[in-house]
C-alpha positions as CSV (number, residue, x, y, z in Angstrom):
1,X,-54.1,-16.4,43.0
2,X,-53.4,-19.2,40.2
3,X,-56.6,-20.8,38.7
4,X,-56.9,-23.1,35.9
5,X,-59.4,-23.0,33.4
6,X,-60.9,-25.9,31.6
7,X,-62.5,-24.6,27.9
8,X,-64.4,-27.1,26.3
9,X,-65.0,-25.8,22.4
10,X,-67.5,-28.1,20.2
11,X,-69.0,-27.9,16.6
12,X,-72.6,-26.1,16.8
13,X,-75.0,-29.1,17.4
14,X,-76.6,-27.8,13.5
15,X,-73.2,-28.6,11.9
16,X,-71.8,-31.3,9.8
17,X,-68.8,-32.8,11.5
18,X,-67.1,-34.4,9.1
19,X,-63.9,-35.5,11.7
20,X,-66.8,-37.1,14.0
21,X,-68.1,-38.9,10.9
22,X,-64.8,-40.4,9.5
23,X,-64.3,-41.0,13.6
24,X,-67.7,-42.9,13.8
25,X,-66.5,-45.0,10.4
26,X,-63.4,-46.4,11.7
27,X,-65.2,-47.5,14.9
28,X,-68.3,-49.1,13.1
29,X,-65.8,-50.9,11.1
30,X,-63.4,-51.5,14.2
31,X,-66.8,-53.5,15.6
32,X,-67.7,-50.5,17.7
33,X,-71.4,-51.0,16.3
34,X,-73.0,-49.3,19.4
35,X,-71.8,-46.3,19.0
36,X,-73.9,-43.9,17.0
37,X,-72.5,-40.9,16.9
38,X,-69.3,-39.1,17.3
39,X,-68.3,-35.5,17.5
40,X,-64.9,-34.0,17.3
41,X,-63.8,-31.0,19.8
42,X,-61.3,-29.1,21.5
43,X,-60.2,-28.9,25.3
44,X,-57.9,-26.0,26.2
45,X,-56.6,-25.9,30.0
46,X,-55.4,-22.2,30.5
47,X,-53.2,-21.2,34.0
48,X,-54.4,-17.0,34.6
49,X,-53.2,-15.5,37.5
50,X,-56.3,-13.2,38.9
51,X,-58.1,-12.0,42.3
52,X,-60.7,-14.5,42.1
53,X,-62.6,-17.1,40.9
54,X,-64.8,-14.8,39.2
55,X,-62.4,-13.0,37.3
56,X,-60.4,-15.5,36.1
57,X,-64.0,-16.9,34.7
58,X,-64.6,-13.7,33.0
59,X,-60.9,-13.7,31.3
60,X,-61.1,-17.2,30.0
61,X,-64.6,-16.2,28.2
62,X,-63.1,-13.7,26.8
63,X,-60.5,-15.3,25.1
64,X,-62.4,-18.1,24.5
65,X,-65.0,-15.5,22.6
66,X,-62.0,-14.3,21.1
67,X,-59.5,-16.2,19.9
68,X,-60.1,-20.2,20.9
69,X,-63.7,-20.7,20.0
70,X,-65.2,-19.5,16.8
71,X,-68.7,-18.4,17.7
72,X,-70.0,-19.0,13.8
73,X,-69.2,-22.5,14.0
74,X,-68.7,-23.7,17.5
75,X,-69.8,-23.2,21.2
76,X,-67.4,-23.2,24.4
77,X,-67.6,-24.2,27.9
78,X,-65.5,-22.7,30.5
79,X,-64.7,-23.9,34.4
80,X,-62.8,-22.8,36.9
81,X,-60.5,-24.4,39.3
């Protein structure tokens, strides 16, 4: 079966963002003065071929732990569809 996986990979909450900063400067000065804060990630949509749902979860952690998240620096998100 074909399942797509969704990743979601976003700087540890601890961390400096300095992308969602100068983000959050150009809205502020845009007018965007409600919004407070801004953080920058990735989304990565993968196609695996495997038996089931569970698998294909198992083999888009695993390359999310890795390759496309960095685990000092960011956490990840994975669903299945």
């Amino acid at each position: 079966m074909l399942f797509t996986a969704q990743v979601k990979v976003m700087p540890l909450k601890d961390l400096l963002d300095p992308q969602g900063k100068a983000v959050l400067g150009g809205l502020q000065l845009l007018g965007f003065n409600q919004v407070h804060d801004v953080r920058i990630g990735k989304f990565i949509e993968l196609h695996i071929e495997a038996n089931n749902k569970e698998a294909a979860f198992q083999l888009a952690s695993e390359a999310a732990k890795k390759f496309l998240a960095n685990q000092v620096m960011e956490v990840f998100e994975v669903n299945i569809f």
